[in-house]
C-alpha positions as CSV (number, residue, x, y, z in Angstrom):
1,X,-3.9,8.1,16.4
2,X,-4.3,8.6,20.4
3,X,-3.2,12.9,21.5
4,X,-1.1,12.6,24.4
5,X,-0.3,16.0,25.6
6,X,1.1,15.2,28.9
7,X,4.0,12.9,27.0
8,X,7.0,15.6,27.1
9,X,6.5,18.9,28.8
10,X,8.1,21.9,27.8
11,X,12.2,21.8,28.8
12,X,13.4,24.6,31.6
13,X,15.2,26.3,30.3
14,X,16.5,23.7,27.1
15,X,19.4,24.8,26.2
16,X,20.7,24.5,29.2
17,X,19.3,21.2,30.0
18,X,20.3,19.8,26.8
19,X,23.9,21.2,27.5
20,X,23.9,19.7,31.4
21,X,23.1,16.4,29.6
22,X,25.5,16.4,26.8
23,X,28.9,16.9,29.4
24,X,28.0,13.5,30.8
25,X,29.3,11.6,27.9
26,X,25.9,9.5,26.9
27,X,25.7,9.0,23.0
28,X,22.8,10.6,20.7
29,X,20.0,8.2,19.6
30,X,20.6,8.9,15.8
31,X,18.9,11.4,14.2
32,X,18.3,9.9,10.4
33,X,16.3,12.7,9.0
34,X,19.6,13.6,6.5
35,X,20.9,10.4,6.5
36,X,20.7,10.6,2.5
37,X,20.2,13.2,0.1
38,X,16.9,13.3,-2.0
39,X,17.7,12.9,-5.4
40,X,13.9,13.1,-6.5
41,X,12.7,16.5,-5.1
42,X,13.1,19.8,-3.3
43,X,15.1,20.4,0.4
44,X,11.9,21.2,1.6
45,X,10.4,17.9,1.7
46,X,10.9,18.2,5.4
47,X,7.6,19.0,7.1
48,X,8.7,21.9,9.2
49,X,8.7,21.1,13.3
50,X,7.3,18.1,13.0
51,X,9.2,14.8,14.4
52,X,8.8,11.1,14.7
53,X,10.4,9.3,17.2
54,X,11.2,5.8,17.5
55,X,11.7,3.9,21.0
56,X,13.9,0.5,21.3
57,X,11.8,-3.0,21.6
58,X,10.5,-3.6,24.7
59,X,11.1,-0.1,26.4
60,X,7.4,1.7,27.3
61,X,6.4,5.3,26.4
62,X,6.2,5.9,30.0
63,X,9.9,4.7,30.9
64,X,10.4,7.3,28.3
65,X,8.2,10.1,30.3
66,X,10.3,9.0,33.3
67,X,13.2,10.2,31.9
68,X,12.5,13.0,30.3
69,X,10.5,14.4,32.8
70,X,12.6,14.9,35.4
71,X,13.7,17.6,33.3
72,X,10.9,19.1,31.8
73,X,7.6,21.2,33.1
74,X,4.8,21.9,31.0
75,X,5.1,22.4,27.0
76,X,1.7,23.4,24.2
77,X,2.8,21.0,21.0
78,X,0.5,18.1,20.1
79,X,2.3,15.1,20.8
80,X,0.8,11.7,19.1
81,X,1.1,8.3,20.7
82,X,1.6,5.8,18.2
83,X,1.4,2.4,19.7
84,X,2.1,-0.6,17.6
85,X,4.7,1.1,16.0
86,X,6.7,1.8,19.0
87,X,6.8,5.7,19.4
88,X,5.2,9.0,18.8
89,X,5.0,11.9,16.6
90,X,5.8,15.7,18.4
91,X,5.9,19.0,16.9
92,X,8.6,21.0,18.3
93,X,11.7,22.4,18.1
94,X,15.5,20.9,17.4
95,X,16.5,21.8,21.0
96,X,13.8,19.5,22.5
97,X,14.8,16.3,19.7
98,X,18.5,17.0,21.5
99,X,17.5,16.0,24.7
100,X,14.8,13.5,23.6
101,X,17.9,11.8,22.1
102,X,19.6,11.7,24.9
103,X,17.4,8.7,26.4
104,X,18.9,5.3,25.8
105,X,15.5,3.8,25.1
106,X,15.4,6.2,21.9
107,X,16.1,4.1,18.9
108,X,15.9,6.9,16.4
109,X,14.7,10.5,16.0
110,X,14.1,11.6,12.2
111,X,11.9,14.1,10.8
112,X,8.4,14.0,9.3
113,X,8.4,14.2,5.5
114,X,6.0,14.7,2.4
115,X,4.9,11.7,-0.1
116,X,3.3,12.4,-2.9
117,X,0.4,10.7,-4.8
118,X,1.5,8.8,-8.6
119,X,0.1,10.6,-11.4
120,X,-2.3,8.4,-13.3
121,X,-2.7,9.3,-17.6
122,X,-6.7,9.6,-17.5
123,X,-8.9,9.5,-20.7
124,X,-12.6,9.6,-21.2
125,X,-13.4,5.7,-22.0
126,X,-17.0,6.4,-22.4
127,X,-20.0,4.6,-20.1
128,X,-19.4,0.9,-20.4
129,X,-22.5,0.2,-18.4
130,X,-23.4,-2.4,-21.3
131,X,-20.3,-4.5,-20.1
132,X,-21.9,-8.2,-18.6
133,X,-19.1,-11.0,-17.9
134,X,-20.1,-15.0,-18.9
135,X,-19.5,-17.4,-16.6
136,X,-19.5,-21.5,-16.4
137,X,-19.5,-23.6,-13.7
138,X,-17.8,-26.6,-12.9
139,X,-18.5,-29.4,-10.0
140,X,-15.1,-29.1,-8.2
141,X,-15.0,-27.5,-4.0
142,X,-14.6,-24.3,-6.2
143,X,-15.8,-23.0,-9.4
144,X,-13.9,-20.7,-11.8
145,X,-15.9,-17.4,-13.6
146,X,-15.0,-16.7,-16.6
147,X,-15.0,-13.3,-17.8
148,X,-14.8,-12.5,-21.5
149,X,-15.4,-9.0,-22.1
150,X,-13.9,-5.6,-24.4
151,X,-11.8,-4.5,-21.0
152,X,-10.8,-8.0,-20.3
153,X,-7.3,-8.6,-22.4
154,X,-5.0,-7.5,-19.1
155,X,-7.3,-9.3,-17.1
156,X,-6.8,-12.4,-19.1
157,X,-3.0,-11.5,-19.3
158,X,-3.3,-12.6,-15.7
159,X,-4.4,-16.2,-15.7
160,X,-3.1,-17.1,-18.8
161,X,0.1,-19.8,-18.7
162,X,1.5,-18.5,-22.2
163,X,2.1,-15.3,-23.3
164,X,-1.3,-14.1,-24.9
165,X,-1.3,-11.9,-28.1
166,X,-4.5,-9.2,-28.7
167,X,-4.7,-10.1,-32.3
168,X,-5.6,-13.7,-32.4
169,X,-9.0,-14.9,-33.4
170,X,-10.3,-15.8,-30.5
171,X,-11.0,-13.6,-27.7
172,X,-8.7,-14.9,-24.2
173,X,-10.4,-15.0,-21.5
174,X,-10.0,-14.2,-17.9
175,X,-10.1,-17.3,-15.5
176,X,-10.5,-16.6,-11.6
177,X,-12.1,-18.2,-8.7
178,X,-15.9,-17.4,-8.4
179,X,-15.8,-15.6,-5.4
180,X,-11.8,-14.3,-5.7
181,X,-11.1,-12.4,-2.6
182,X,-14.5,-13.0,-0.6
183,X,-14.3,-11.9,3.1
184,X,-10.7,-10.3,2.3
185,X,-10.3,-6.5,3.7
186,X,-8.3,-4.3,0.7
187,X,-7.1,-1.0,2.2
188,X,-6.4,1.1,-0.6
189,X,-4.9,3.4,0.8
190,X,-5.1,6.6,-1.8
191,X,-7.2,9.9,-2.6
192,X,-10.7,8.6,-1.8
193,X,-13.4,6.1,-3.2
194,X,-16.6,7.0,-4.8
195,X,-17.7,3.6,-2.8
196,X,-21.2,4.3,-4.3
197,X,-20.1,3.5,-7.8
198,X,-21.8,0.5,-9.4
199,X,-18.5,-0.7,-9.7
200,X,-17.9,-1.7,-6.6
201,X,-21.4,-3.6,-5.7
202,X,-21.8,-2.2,-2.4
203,X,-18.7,-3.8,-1.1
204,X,-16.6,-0.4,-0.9
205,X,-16.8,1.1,2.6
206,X,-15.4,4.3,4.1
207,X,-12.9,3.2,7.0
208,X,-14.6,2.6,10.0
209,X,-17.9,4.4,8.6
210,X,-16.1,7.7,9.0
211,X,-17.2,11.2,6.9
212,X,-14.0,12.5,7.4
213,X,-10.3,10.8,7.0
214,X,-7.8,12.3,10.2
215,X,-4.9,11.2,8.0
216,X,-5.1,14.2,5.1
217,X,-2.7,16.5,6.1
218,X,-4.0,18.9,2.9
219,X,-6.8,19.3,1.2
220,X,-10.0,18.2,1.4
221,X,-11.1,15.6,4.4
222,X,-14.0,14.5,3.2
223,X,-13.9,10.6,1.8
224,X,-15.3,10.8,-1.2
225,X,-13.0,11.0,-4.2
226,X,-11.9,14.4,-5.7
227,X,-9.3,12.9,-8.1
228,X,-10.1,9.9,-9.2
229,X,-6.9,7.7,-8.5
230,X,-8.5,5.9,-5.3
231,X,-11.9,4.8,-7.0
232,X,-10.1,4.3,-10.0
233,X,-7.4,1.7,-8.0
234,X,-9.9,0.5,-5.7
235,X,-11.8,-0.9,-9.1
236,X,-8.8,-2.3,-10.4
237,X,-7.8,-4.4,-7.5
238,X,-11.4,-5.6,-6.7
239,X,-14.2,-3.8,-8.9
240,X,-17.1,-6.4,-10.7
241,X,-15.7,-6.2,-14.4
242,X,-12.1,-4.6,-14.1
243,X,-10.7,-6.0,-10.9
244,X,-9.0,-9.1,-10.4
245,X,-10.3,-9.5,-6.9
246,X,-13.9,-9.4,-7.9
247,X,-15.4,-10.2,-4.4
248,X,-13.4,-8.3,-1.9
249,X,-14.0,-5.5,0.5
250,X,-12.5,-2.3,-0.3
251,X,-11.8,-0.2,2.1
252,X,-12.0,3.8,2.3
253,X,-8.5,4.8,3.5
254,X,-8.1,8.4,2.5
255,X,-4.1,10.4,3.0
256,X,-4.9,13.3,0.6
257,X,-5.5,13.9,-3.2
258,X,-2.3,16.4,-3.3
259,X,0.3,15.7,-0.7
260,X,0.5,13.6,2.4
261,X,3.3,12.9,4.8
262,X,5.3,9.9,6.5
263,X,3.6,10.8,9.9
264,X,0.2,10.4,8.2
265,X,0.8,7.1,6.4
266,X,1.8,5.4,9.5
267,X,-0.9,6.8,11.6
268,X,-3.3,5.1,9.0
269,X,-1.6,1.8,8.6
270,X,-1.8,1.9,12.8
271,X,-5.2,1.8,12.6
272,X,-5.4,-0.4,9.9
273,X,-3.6,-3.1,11.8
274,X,-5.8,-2.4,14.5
275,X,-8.9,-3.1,12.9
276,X,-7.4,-6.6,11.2
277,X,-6.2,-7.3,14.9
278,X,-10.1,-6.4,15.9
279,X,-11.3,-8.6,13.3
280,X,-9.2,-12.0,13.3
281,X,-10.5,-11.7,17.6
282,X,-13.8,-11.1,16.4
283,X,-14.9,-13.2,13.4
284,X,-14.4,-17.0,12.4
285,X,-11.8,-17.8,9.3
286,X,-15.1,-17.9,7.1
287,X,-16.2,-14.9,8.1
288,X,-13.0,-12.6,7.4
289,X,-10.2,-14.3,5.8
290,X,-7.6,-11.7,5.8
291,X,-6.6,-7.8,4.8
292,X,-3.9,-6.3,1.8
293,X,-3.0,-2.7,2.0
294,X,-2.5,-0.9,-1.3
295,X,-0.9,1.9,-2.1
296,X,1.0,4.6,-4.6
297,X,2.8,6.9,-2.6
298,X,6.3,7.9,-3.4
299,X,8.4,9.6,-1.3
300,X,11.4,12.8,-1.7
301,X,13.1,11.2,1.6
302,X,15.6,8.9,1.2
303,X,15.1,7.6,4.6
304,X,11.3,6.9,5.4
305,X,12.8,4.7,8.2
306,X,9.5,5.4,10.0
307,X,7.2,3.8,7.0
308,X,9.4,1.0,7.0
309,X,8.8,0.1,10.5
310,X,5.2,-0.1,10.4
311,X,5.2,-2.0,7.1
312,X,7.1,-4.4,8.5
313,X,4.4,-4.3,11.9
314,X,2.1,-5.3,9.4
315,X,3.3,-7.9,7.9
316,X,4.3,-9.5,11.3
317,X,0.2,-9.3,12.1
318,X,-0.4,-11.1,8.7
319,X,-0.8,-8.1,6.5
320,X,0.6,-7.3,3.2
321,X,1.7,-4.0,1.8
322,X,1.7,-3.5,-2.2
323,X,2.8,-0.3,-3.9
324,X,3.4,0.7,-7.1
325,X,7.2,1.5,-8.1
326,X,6.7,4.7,-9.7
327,X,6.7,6.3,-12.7
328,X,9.3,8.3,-13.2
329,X,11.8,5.9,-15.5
330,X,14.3,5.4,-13.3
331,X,15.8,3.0,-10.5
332,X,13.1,1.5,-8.3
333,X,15.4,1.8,-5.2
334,X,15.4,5.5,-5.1
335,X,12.4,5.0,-3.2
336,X,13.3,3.6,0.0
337,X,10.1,2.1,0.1
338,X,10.5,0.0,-3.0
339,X,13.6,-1.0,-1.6
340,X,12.4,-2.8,1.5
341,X,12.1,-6.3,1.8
342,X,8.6,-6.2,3.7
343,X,6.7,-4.9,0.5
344,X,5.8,-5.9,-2.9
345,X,6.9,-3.6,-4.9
346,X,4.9,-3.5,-8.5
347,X,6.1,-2.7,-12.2
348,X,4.3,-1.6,-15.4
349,X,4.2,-3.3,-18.8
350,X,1.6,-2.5,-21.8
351,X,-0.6,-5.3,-23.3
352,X,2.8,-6.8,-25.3
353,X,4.6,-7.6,-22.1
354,X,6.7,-4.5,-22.6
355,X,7.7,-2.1,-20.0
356,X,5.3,1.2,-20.3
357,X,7.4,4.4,-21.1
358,X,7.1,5.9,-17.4
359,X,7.6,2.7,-15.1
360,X,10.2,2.5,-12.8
361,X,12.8,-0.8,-13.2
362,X,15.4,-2.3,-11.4
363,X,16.1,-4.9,-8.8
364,X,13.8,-3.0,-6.0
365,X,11.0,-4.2,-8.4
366,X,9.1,-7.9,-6.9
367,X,7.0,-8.3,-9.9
368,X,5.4,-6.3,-13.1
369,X,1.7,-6.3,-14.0
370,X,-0.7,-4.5,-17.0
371,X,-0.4,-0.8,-16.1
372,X,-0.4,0.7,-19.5
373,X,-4.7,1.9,-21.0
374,X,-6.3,0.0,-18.2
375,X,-10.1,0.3,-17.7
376,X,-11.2,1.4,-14.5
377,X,-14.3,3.0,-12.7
378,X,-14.2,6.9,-12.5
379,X,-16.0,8.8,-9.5
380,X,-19.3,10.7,-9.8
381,X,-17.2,14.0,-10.8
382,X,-16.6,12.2,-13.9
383,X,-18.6,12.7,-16.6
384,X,-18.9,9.0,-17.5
385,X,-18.4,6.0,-15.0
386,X,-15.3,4.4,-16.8
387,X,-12.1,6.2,-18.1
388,X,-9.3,4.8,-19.5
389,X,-5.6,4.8,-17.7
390,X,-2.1,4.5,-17.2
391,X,0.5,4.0,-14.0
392,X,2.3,1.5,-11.8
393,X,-1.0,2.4,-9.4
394,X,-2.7,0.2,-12.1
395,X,-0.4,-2.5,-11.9
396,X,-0.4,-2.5,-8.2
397,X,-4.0,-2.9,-7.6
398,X,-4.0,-5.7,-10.3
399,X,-1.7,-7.4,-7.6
400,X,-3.2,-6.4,-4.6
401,X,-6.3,-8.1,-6.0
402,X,-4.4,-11.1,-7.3
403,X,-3.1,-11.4,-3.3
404,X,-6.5,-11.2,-2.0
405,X,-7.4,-14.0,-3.8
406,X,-4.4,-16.8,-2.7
407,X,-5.7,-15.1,0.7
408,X,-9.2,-15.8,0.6
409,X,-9.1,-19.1,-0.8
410,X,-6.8,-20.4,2.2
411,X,-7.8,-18.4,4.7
412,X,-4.5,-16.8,5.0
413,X,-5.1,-13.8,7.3
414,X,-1.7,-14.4,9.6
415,X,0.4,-16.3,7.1
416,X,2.1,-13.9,5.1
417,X,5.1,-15.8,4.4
418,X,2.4,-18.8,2.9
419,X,1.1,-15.6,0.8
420,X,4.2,-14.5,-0.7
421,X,5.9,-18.3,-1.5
422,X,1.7,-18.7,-3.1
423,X,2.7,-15.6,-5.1
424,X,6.0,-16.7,-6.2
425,X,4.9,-20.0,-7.6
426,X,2.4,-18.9,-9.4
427,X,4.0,-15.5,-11.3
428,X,5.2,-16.6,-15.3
429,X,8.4,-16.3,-15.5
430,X,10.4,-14.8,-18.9
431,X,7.6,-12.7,-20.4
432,X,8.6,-9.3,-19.7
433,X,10.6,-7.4,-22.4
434,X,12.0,-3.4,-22.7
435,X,13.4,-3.0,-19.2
436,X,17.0,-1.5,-18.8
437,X,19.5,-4.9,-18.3
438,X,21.0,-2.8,-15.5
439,X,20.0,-2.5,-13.3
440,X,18.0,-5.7,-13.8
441,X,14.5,-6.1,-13.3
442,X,12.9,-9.3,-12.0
443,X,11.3,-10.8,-15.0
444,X,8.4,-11.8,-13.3
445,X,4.8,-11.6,-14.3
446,X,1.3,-11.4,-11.9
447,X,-0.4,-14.5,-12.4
448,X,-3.2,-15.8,-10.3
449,X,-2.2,-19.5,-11.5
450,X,-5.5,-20.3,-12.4
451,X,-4.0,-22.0,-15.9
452,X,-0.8,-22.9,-14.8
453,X,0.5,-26.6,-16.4
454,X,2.2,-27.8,-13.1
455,X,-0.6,-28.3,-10.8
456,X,-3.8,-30.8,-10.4
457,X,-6.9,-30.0,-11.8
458,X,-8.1,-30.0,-8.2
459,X,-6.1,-26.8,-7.3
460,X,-6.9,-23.5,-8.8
461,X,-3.2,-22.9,-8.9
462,X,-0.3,-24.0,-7.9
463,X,0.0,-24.5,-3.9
464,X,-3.4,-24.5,-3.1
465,X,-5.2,-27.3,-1.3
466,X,-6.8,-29.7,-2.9
């Protein structure tokens, strides 16, 4: 996030200015910041002041200062260049955002707003430092690990080709590639990790080597993890025994613990796309494969037009967003996130392929994963290293880490349509039971494919190379 306080002076005198320009006829960029009404939270979700603005493809910031500054001087807010997303952030006054919209370049004004972090059900699961996976190998380009442990049923859930039941004989195991998600980048983008935890194998990393995150608005900076949610997640999606993703980089990428806003967000996923940008220029295929962002965010704002614009940046550079849908029981699409085609948007079930009590539904949802007592590493406030847990966040991570994997095997670190249709054909269809028939729910499943009927026994799933 670049401070550019030389962007838009203070207006001389504004009112009248904003009047002179108003009795020429031109029409207002929109201004979408009450486009809807929040039906999930206070009016005061509006961060007070504080505005992002959005300029039209292909116009400059500085065709922008041109116009504008013939009618300004000199002004004290912070003003925030944001530049893959087109725009910049300002803290001002509603007299300023009049005349800001009256530049035909101006797509759309709206302002900044809170999201806040999904609750996670936390329990003390005891140390589980005891817990070893087996593994076999086979003489194929690629080797499966087998993991077949306590924690491992939802894990197992997740390569499986049949529904599985937890009270057969036999133990099911968890089948994944050997190095699942080697060389991939997961951003999880949350309340902190506790990257020392054993967990984690000394792949977690603060962003950047940073002490500090610039993107928490409240609360404590620092990047270690004060809640638990991020370290927890972060294990889930890519952690030695509980993630699915077992070999991945997990990435550091703290908004805040209590509260973070829209402004924030994007000024972190900016970055992020800036690093994977950095990174596909700088390193061979073998050498860095591809990035995932992960998050659990939810929004009051009905109109987080400003998220959706940089998730969809991302994606056009090769990355993937996932988020979890919520818990709140009720209709995914009340979270304009959920609702946008650029994101995959995740659901929770418990270890019977039901939907948990608290998970969101509907037809915003992509696809449901395990999200109901899920194992996952706890941070070093914790009393023990693994706690027990429930939430979409759960079943997010699962499919973050199940992503990493199609990405890492192929190399797929600009192809995010080849990810998503890699996705697709691999998810079990009919499993999912307990959602509201309207408004429907996909019933799909996560699946990394691994035992999936319809492929060769070359292919680790369906749609891989041979």
């Amino acid at each position: 996030m670049v401070v550019f306080a030389w962007i838009l002076p203070a207006l001389l005198p504004v009112s009248a200015i904003a009047t002179s320009l108003c009795s020429n006829g031109s029409e207002l960029a929109p201004d979408v910041s009450h486009a809807g009404q929040s039906q999930k939270g206070p009016d005061s979700y509006l961060v007070k002041d504080s505005y992002i603005i959005k300029l039209k493809n292909n116009y400059s910031i500085e065709e922008h200062v041109d116009y504008i500054g013939s009618n300004v001087s000199s002004i004290g807010h912070d003003y925030y260049y944001l530049d893959i997303f087109s725009g910049y952030a300002i803290t001002t006054n509603r007299s300023v955002i009049q005349l800001i919209r009256r530049d035909p370049g101006v797509k759309w004004t709206k302002s900044n707003s809170l999201l806040y972090p999904y609750a996670l059900l936390l329990s003390p699961a005891g140390r589980k430092d005891q817990m070893k996976p087996s593994s076999r190998q086979q003489l194929k380009r690629w080797r499966p690990a087998i993991q077949s442990v306590p924690l491992s049923f939802t894990l197992a859930m997740q390569s499986a080709a049949q529904k599985l039941s937890r009270f057969t004989r036999d133990r099911p195991l968890y089948w994944a590639l050997d190095d699942a998600g080697r060389t991939v980048d997961i951003y999880v983008l949350d309340s902190g990790i506790d990257i020392n935890h054993p967990e984690f194998e000394g792949r977690a990393s603060n962003f950047r080597g940073w002490n500090t995150s610039p993107f928490v608005p409240l609360g404590d900076p620092r990047m270690g993890d004060l809640a638990g949610h991020g370290t927890c997640v972060a294990s889930v999606a890519g952690g030695r025994l509980t993630g699915t993703a077992k070999h991945a980089n997990l990435i550091n990428v703290k908004i805040g613990d209590v509260i973070t806003t829209e402004l924030h967000v994007i000024s972190a996923i900016i970055q992020v796309i800036t690093e994977h940008k950095n990174k596909k220029r700088t390193f061979s295929r073998d050498l860095f494969a591809g990035s995932v962002i992960n998050w659990s965010f939810g929004g009051y704002d009905t109109n987080l037009f400003g998220l959706e614009s940089i998730i969809q940046q991302a994606k056009a550079h090769g990355i993937l967003t996932v988020t979890a849908a919520g818990n709140e029981n009720t209709d995914a699409a009340a979270d304009p996130i959920c609702k946008s085609k650029d994101i995959i948007c995740v659901g929770a079930v418990d270890q019977a392929y039901r939907k948990t009590p608290g998970s969101n539904y509907g037809e915003a949802i992509t696809v449901s994963a395990p999200g109901h007592d899920i194992v996952c590493a706890a941070p070093s406030i914790y009393s023990n290293l693994y706690t027990t847990t429930s939430g979409t966040s759960l079943a997010a991570a699962y499919v973050s880490g199940t992503t990493a994997q199609f990405i890492g095997y192929e190399k797929l670190r600009s192809d995010t349509g080849t990810i998503i249709q890699r996705m697709r054909d691999n998810w079990n269809v009919g499993f999912l039971q307990g959602f509201p028939s309207r408004p429907a729910t996909p019933n799909t499943f996560n699946s990394n494919g691994f035992k999936k009927p319809n492929k060769s026994p070359d292919q680790p799933y369906v749609g891989a190379p041979a």
